[in-house]
VOZALUM-856043 format. One line per 4 residues: their letters; for each residue z, y, x of N, C-alpha, C. Coordinates in steps of 0.02 Angstrom, whole numbers, plus 50000, padded with zeros to 5 digits. Example, Ala and Ser with C-alpha at 12.3 -4.5 7.8 and 13.67 -1.06 7.14 Angstrom:
2
as> 50390/49716/50660/50390/49775/50615/50390/49835/50660  50354/49888/50642/50357/49947/50684/50394/50002/50645
end
This chain:
391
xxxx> 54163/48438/46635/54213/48488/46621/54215/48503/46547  54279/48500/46510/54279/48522/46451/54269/48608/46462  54236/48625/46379/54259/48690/46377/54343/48706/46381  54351/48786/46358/54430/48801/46377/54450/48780/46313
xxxx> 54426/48778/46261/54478/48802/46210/54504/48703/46202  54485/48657/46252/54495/48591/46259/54539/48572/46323  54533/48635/46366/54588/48636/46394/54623/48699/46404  54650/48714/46374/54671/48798/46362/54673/48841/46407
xxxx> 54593/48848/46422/54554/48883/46474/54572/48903/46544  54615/48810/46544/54632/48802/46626/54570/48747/46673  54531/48775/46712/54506/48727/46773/54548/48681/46799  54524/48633/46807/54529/48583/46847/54567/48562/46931
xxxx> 54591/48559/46946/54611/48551/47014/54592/48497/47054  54584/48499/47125/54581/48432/47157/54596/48435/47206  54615/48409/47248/54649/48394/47307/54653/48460/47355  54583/48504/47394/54605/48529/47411/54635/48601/47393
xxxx> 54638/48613/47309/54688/48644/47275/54727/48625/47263  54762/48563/47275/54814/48541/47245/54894/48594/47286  54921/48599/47217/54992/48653/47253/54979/48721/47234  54893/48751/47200/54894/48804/47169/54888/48795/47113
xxxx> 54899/48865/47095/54900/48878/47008/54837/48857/46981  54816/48815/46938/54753/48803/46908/54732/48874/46892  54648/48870/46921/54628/48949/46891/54595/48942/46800  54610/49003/46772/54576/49006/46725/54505/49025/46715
xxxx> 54470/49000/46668/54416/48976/46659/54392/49014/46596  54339/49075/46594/54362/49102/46568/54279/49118/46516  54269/49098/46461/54189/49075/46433/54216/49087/46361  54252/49133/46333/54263/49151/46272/54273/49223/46257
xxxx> 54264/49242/46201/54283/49327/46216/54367/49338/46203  54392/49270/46189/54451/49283/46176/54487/49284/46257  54469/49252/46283/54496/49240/46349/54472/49275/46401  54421/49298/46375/54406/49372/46420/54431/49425/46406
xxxx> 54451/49425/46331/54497/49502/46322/54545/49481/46347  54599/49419/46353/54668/49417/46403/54638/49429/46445  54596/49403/46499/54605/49426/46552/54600/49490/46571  54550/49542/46539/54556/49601/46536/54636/49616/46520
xxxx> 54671/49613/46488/54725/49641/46476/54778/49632/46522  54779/49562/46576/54831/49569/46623/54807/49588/46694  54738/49618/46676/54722/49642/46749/54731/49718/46744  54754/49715/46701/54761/49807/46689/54830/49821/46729
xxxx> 54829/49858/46754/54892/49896/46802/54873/49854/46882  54839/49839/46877/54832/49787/46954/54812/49835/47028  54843/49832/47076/54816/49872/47108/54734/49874/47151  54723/49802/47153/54658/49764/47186/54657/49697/47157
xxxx> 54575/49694/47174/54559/49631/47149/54507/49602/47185  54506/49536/47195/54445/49489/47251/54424/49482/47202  54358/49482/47233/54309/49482/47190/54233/49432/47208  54190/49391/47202/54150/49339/47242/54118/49329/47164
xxxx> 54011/49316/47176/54000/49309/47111/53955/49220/47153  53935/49197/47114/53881/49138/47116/53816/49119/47089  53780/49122/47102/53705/49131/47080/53671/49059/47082  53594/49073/47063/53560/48988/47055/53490/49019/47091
xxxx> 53493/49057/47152/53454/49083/47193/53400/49016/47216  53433/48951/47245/53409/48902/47246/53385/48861/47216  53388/48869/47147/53345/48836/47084/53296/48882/47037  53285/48942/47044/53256/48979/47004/53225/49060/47052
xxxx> 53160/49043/47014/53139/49118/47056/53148/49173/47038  53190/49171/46954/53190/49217/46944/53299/49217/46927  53306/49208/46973/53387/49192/46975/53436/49250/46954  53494/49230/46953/53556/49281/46898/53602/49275/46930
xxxx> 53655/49294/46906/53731/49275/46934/53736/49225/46866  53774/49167/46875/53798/49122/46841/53870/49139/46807  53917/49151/46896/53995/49155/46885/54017/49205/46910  54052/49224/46894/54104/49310/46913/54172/49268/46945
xxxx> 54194/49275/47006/54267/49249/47033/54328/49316/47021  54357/49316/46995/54412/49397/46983/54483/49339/46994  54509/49376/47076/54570/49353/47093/54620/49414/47102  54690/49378/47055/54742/49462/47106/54784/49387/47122
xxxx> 54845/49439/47136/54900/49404/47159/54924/49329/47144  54937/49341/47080/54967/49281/47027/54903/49215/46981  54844/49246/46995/54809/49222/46966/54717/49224/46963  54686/49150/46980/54598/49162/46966/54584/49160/46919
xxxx> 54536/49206/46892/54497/49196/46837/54416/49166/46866  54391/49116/46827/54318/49110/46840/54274/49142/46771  54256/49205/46775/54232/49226/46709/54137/49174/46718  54122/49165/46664/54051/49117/46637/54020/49179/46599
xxxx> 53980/49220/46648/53919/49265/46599/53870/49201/46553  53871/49177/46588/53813/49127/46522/53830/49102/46477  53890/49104/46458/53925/49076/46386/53980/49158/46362  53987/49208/46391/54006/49251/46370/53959/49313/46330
xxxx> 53960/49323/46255/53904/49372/46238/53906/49441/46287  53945/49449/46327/53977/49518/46355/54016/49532/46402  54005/49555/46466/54077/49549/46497/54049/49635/46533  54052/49669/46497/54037/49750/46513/54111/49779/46510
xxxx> 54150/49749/46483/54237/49752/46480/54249/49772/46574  54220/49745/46601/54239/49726/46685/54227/49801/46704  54195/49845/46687/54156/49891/46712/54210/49944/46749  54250/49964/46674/54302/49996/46674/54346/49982/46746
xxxx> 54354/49920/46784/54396/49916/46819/54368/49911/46899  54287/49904/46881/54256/49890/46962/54241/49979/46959  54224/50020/46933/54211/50090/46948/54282/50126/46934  54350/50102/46931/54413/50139/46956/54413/50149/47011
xxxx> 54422/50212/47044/54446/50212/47124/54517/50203/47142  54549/50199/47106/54628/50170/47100/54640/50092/47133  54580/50076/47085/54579/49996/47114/54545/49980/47162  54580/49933/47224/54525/49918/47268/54479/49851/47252
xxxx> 54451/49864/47282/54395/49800/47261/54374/49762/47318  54410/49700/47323/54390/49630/47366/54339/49603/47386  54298/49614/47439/54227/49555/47427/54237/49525/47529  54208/49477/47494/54173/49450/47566/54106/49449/47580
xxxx> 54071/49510/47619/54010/49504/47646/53973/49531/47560  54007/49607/47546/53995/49623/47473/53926/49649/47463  53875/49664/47480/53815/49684/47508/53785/49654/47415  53775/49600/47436/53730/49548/47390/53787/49555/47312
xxxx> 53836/49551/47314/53871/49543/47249/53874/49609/47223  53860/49662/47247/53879/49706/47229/53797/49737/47203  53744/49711/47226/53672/49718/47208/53680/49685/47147  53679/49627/47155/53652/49584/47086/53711/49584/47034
xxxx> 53776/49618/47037/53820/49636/46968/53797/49691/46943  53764/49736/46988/53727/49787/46963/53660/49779/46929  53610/49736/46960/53559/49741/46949/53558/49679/46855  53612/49650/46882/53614/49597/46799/53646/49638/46752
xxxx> 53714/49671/46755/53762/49694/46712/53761/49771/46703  53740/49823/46773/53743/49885/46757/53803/49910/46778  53856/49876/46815/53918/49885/46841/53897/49949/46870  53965/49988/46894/53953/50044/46944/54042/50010/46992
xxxx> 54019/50039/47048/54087/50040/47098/54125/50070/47120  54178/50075/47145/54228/50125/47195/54261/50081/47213  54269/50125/47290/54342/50073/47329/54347/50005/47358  54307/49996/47391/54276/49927/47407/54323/49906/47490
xxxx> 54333/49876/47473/54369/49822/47557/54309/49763/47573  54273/49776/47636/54234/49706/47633/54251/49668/47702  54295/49611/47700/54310/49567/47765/54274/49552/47799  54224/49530/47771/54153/49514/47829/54138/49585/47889
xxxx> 54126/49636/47849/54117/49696/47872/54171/49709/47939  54247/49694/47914/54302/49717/47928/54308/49661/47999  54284/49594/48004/54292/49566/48044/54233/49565/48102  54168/49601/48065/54136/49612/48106/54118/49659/48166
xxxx> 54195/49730/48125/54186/49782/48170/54255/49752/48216  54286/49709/48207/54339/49686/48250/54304/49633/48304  54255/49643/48292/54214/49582/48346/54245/49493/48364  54259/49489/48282/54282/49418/48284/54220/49355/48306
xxxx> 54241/49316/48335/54203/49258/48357/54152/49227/48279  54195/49209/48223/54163/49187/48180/54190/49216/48111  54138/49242/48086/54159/49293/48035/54145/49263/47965  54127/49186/47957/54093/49163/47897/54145/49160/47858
xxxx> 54160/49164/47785/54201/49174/47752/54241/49104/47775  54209/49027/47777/54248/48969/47765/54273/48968/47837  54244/48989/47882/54302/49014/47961/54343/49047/47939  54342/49118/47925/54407/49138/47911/54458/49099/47879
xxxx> 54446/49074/47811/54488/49048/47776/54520/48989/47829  54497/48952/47876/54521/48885/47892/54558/48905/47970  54534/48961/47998/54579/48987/48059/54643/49018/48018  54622/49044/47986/54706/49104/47948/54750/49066/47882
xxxx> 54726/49018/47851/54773/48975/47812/54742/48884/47823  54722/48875/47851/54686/48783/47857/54667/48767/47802  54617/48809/47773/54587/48812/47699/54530/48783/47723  54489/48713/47700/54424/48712/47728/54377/48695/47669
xxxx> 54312/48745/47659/54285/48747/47597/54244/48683/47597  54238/48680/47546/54186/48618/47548/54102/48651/47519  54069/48671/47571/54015/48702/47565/53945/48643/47519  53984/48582/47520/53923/48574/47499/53912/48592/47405
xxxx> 53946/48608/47381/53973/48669/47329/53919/48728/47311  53914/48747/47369/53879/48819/47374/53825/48791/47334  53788/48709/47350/53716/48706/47357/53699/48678/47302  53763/48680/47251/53731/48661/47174/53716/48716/47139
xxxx> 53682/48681/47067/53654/48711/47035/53683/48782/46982  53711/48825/46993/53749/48866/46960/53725/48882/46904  53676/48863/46881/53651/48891/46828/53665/48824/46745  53673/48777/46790/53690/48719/46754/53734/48708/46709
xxxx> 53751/48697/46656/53812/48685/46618/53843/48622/46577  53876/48591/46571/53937/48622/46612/53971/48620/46701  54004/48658/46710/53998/48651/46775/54034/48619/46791  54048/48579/46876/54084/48528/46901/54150/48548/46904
xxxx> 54214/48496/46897/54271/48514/46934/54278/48536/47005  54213/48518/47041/54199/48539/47105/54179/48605/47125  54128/48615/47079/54105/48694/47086/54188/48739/47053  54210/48716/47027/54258/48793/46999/54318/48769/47062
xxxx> 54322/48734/47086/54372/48717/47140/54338/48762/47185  54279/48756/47221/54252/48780/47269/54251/48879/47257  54228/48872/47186/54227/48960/47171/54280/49002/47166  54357/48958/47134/54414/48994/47182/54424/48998/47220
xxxx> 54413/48973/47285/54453/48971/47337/54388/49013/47377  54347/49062/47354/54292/49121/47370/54345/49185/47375  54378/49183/47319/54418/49237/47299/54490/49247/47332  54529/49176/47313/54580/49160/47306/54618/49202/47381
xxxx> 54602/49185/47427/54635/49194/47487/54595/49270/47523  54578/49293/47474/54542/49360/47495/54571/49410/47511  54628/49432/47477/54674/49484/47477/54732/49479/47522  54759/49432/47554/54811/49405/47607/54758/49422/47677
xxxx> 54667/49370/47651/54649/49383/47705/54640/49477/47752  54615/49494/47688/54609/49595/47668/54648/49604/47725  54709/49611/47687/54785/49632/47734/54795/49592/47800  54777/49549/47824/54767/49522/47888/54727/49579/47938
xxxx> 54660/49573/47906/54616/49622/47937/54624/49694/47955  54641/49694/47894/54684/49786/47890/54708/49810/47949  54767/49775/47952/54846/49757/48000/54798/49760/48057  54739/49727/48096/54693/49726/48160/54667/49773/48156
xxxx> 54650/49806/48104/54589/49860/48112/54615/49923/48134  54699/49942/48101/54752/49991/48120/54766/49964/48181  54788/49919/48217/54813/49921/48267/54759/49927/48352  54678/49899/48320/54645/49917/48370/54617/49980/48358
xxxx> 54637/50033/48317/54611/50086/48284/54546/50111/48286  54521/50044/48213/54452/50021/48204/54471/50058/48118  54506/50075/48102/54520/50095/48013/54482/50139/47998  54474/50190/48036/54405/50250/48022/54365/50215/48021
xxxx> 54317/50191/48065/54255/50144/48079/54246/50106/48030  54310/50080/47997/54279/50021/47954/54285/50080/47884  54331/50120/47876/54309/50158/47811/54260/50182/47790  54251/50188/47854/54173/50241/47845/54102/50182/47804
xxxx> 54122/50123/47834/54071/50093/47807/54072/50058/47754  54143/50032/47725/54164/50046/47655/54151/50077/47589  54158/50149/47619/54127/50195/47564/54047/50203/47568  54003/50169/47598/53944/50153/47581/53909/50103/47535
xxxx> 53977/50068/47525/53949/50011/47496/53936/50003/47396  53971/50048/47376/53984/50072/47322/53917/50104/47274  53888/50115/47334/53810/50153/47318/53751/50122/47323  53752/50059/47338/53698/50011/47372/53670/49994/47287
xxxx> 53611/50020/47306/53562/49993/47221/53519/49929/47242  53507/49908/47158/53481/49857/47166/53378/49898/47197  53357/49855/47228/53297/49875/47243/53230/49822/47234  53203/49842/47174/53147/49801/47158/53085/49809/47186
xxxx> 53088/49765/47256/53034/49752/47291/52979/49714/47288  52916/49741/47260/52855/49728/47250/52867/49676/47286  52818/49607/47255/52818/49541/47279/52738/49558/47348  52759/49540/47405/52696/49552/47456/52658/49497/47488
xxxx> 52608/49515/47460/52553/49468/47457/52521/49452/47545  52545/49493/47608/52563/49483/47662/52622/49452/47675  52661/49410/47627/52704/49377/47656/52715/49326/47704  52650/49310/47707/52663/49232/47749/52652/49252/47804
xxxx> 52638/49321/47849/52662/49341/47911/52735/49308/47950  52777/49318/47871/52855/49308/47905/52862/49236/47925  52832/49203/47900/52825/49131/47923/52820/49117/48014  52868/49102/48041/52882/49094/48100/52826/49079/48142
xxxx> 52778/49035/48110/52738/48989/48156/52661/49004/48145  52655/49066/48079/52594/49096/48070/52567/49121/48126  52586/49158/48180/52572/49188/48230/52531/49105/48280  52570/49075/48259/52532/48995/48310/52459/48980/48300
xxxx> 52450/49015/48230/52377/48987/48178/52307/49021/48204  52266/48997/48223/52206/49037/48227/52169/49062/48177  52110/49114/48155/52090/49145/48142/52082/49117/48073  52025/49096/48049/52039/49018/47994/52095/48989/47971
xxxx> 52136/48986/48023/52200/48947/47995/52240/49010/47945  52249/49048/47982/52275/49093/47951/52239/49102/47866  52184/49113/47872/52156/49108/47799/52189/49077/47760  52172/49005/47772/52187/48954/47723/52260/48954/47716
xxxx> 52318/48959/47767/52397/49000/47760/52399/49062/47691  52348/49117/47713/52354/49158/47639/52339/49119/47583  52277/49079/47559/52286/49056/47501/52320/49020/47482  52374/48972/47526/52413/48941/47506/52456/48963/47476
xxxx> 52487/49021/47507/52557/49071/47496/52522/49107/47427  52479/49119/47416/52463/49166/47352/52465/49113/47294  52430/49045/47330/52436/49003/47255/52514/48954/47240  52566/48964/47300/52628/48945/47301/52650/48981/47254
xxxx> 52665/49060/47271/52691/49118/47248/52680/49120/47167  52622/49076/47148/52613/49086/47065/52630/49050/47032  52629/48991/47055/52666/48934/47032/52739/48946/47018  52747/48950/47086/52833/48965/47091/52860/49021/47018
xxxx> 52810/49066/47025/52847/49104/46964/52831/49088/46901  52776/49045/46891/52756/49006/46827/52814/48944/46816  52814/48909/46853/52894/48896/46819/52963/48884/46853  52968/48960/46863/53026/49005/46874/53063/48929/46929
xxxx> 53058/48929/46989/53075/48885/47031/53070/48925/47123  53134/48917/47142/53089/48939/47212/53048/48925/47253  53003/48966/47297/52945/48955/47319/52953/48903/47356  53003/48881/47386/53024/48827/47443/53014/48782/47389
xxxx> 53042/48759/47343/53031/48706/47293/52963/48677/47272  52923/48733/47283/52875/48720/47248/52850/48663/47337  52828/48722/47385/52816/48655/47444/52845/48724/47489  52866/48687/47551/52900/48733/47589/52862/48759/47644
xxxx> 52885/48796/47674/52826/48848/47740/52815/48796/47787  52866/48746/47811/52816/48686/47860/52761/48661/47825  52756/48633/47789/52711/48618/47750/52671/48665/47740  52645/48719/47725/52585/48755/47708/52580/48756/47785
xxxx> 52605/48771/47843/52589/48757/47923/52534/48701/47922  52578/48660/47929/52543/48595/47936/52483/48573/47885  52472/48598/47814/52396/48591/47767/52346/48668/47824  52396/48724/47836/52333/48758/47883/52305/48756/47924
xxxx> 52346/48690/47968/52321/48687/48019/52272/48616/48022  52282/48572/47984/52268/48500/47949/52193/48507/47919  52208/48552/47852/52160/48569/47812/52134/48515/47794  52159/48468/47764/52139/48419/47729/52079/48413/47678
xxxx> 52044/48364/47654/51998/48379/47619/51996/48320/47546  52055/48271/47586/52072/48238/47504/52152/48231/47505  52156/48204/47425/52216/48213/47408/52254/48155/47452  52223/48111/47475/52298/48075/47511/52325/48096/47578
xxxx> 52268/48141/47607/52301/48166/47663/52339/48224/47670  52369/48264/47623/52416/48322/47589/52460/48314/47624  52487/48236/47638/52570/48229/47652/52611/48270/47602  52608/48272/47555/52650/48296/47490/52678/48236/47466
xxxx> 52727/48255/47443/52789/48210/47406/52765/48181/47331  52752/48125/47302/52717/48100/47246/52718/48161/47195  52764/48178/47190/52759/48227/47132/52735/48297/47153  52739/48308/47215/52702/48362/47217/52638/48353/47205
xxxx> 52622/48312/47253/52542/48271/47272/52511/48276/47167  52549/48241/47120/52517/48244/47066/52530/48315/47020  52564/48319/47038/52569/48401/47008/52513/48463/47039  52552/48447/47099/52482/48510/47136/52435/48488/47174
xxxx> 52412/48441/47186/52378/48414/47240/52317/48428/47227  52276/48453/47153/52211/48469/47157/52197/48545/47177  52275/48590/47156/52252/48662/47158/52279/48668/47240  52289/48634/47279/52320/48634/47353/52254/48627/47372
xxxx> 52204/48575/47357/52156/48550/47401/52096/48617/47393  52088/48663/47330/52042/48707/47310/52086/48778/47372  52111/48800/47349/52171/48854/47393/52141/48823/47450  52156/48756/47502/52152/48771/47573/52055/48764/47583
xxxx> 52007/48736/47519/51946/48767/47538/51923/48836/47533  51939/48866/47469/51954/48946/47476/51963/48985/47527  52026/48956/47580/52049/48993/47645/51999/48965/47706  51955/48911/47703/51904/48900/47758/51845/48957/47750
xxxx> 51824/48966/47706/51799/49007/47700/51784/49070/47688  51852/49089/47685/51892/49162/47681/51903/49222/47741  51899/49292/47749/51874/49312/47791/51967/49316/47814  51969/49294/47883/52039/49310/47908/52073/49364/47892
xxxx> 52136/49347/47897/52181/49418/47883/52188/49443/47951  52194/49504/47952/52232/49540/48017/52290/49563/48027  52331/49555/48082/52405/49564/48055/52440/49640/48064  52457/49641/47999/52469/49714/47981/52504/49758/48028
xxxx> 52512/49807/48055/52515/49869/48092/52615/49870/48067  52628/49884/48110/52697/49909/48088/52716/49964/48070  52770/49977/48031/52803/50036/48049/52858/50030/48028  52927/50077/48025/52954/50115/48037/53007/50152/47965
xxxx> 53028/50129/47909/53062/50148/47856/53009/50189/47813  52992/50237/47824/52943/50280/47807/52867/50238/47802  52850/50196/47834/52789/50154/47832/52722/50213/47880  52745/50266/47921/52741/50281/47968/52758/50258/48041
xxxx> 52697/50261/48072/52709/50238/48133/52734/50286/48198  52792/50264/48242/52815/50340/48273/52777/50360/48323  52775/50421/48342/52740/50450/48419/52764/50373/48463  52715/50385/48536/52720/50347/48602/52817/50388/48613
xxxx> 52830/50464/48602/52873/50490/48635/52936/50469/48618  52936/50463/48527/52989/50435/48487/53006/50357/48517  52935/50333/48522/52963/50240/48517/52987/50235/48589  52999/50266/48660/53011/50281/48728/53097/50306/48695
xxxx> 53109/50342/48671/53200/50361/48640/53212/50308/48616  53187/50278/48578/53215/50224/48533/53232/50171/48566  53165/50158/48639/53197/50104/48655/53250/50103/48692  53237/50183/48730/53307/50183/48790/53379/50179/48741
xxxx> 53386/50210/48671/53444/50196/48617/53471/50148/48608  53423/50086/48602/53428/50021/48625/53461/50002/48661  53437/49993/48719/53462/49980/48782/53544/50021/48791  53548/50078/48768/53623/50095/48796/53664/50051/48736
xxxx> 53627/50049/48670/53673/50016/48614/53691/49944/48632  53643/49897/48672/53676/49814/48686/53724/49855/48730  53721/49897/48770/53782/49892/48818/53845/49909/48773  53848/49964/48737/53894/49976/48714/53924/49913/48694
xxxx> 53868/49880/48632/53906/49820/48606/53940/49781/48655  53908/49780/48700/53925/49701/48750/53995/49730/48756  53999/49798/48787/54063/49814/48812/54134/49821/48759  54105/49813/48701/54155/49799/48610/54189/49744/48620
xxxx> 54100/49696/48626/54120/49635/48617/54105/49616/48535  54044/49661/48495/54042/49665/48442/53936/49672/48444  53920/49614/48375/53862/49645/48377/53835/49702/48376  53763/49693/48403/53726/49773/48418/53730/49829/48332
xxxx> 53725/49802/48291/53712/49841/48227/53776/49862/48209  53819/49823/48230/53899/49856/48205/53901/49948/48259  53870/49958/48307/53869/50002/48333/53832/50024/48295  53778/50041/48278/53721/50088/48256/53653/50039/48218
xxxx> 53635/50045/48182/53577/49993/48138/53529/50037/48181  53452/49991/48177/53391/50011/48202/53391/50072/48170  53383/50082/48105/53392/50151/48070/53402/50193/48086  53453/50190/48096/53480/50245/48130/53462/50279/48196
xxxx> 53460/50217/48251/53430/50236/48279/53355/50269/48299  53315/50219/48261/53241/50256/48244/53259/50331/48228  53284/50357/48184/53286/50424/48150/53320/50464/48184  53369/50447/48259/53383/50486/48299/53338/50490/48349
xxxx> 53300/50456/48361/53235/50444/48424/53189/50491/48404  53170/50486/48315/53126/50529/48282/53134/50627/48316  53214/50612/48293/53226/50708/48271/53235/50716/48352  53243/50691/48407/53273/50705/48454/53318/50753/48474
xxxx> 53382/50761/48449/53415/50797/48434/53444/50823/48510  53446/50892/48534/53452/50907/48602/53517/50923/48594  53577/50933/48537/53631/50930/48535/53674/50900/48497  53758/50902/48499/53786/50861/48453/53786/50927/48383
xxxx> 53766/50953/48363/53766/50994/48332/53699/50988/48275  53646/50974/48325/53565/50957/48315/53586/50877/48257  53614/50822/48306/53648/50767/48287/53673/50775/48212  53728/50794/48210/53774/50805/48151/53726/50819/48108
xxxx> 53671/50873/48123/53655/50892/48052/53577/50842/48021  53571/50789/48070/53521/50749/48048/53574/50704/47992  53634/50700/47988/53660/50655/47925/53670/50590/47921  53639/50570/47965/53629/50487/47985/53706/50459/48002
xxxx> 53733/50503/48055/53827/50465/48097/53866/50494/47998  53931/50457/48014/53963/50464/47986/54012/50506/48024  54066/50539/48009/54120/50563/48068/54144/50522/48135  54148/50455/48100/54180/50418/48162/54152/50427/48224
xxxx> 54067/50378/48190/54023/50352/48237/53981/50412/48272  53992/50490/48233/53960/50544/48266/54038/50558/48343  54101/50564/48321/54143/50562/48366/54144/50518/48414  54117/50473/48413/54117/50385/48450/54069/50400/48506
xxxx> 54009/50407/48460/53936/50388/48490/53899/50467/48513  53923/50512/48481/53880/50559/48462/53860/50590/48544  53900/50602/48588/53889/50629/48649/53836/50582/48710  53858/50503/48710/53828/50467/48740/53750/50430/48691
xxxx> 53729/50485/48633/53691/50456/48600/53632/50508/48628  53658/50582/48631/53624/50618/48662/53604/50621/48731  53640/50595/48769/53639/50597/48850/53580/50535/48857  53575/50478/48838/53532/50426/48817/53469/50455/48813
xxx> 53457/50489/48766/53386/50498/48761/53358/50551/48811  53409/50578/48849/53385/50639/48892/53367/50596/48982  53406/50515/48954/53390/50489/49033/53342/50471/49046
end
């Protein structure tokens, strides 16, 4: 890909863009102040960012997608000294703001740039409280216009430069059909009169901070097949994951890269004692294969871990009386869902529920003032949320 000012900071097209407007490409401050300037008066904007989550442990956003009506921009933070210009228009509440499945984009524009928000539309969200069959962005797009993404896109390197005619093909068409899709959803959400429900969870999204979670040195619990490991095994599983975990951030690579969780399975349960029996890939094998073989003697002789105690948001564990509400909450919440036709969390998150099991609220009054429902879901749920825990 040339830079813009070699092609006058138009992207590339290919086939399955062919028939749209080439998007602009946007890695200069000159071409970031136009685009700032014709997004001004706009009423909404799609919005989709791209990261190098899969090449780096310590990963960024790469690309900013900003779509309206007439036109994509692909803004390039890594060749732009600045794009704090944007700010002004993602914290208007005038403007709505586009995302698909905005959770994650709306963390890491914050947590890289310092953005603030208002006014958020999220389709994923919107199709999830409509209890659509398949809510993935490249379903939508290919049921509602025969748009079909070419995902294998997603799985390059974003951090790379310069980037493919493929990747900026693939990163418009994130945006591109976002706002037609919006108003699709909309139009369902008013007519199954789901528009409260989904507002309500809208205006939550605006507030979602980035959250810098201590790296946990109990991680390899989450490992599916740790629970398979016996006492020993498990050991030598922790030192693997502790001496993965350092590597990985020594040079900034993800932990899967470095060797992946089957693999530390299979050395814990193996426990090899020379380097050819690792089953590591040549370059792992010569890169790590001496500090792999020290790590799984370390863990033979290491006193087992025990697996940590649960709890509960608070890192409190609840009464026998609380976790007896919570589960009957449960149980009425799959029904509800089933009877939607919508997953269980689109009704009520564990959260929530936990913290109504907690207060046991003996009225809708008691309810309301724990803070947890929003209006809707206190009008919705709030009567059969109480009758639940009293059965």
């Amino acid at each position: 890909m040339a830079s813009s000012s070699s092609t006058q900071g138009r992207a590339p097209a290919n086939t399955v863009t062919r028939g749209l407007r080439p998007p602009i490409l946007v890695d200069t401050p000159e071409t970031f102040s136009a685009m700032l300037e014709a997004l001004v008066g706009e009423p909404a904007l799609a919005l989709d960012t791209e990261s190098d989550s899969l090449y780096r442990y310590f990963y960024k956003v790469c690309l900013v997608q900003v779509s309206i009506a007439s036109t994509d921009y692909l803004v390039d933070p890594l060749r732009l000294p600045d794009i704090s210009g944007l700010n002004d228009l993602l914290a208007d509440p005038s403007i709505e703001k586009v995302f698909h499945a905005a959770e994650n984009d709306v963390v890491v524009l914050k947590r890289d740039f310092g953005f603030s928000f208002a006014h958020i539309f999220d389709t994923m969200v919107a199709a999830r409280i409509l209890g659509l069959p398949r809510v993935s962005l490249a379903a939508l797009l290919e049921e509602n216009f025969a748009v079909k993404l070419d995902k294998r896109a997603q799985l390059t390197d974003w951090g790379r430069r310069p980037l493919t005619a493929e990747q900026l093909s693939y990163a418009r068409l994130d945006t591109h059909y976002l706002m037609p899709l919006r108003d699709l959803l909309a139009d369902q959400l008013q007519a199954r009169r789901r528009w409260r429900e989904a507002s309500e969870a809208f205006v939550a999204l605006p507030d979602l901070v980035p959250v810098d979670r201590p790296w946990d040195p109990e991680g390899f619990w989450r490992n599916r097949e740790a629970r398979s490991l016996g006492p020993q095994e498990l050991a030598v599983l922790r030192e693997l994951y502790l001496w993965r975990d350092g590597q990985a951030r020594a040079l900034d690579l993800p932990a899967f890269k470095v060797v992946d969780d089957r693999v530390l399975i299979q050395l814990s349960r193996n426990q090899p004692r020379e380097l050819r029996y690792l089953g590591l890939s040549p370059w792992q094998a010569r890169r790590f294969g001496a500090q792999v073989l020290e790590a799984i003697a370390r863990g033979r002789t290491a006193v087992p871990p025990t697996f940590p105690a649960r709890s509960h948001n608070d890192g409190h564990r609840p009464d026998p009386a609380a976790v007896e509400r919570y589960d009957r909450l449960r149980a009425w919440r799959t029904e509800r869902a089933a009877e939607r036709g919508v997953a269980s969390d689109v009704v009520l998150t564990n959260e929530v529920l936990m913290a109504v099991a907690r207060a046991a609220p003996a009225s809708i009054e008691e309810l309301a003032d724990l803070g947890v429902l929003g209006a809707f879901k206190l009008e919705e749920y709030g009567e059969e949320l109480v009758r639940a825990m009293k059965a």
